[in-house]
C-alpha positions in Angstrom: 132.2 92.9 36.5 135.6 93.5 36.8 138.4 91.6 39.0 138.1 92.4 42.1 134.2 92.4 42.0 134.5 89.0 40.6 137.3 88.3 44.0 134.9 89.5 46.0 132.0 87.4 44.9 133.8 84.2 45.0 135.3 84.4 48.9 131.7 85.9 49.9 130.4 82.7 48.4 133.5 80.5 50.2 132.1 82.2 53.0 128.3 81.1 53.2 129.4 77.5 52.1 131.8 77.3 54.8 129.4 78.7 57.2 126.5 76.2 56.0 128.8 73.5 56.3 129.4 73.8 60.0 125.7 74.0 60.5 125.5 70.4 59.1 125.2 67.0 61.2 128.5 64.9 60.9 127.0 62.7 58.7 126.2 64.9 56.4 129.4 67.0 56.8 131.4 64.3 55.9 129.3 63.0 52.8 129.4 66.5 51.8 133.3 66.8 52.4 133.8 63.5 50.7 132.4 64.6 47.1 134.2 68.1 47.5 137.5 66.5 47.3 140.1 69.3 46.5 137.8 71.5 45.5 134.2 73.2 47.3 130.7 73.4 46.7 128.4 76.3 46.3 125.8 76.9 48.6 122.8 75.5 46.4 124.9 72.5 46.1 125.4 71.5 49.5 121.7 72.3 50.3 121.2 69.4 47.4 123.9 67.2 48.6 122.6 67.5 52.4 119.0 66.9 51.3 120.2 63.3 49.4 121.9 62.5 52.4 119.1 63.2 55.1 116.6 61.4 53.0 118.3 58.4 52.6 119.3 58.2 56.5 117.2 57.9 59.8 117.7 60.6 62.7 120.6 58.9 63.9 122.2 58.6 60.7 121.9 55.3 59.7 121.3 53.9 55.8 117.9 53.9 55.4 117.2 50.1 54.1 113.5 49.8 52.8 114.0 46.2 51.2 117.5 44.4 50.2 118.1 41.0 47.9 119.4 37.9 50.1 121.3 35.4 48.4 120.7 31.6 49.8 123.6 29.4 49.6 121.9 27.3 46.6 122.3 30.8 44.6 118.6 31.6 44.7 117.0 35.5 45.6 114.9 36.0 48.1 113.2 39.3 49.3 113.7 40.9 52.5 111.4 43.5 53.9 112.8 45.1 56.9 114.2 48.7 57.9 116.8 49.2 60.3 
């Protein structure tokens, strides 16, 4: 493959990921945009990043909380069952 194969691969690949990133809900945009930092994601990768994100939130993209620890003032654990 030479350079400009290898150019050309790379910006067709910028390409989809920036397309498949404005497809996403703003929830998940912004998780993904968070772990990109400086840098971007592939395609598969964003696919993977938005699926973590959309399991562990409801349709109106809030946590997900299937049980959480409460501590009592006397320092004692207690287990809370709910989902917001």
């Amino acid at each position: 493959m030479d350079d400009f194969d290898r150019v050309f691969s790379l910006l067709m690949a910028l390409e989809i990921s920036d397309k498949l990133k404005s497809c996403l809900p703003a929830g998940a945009l912004n998780y993904v945009l968070s772990l990109e930092g400086n840098d971007w994601f592939d395609s598969r990768r964003i696919g993977e990043l938005t699926d973590t994100y959309i399991s562990n939130h409801t349709i109106a993209e809030k946590p997900k909380h299937i049980s959480s620890a409460y501590v009592a003032s006397n320092g004692s654990v207690t287990q809370n069952d709910y989902q917001k």
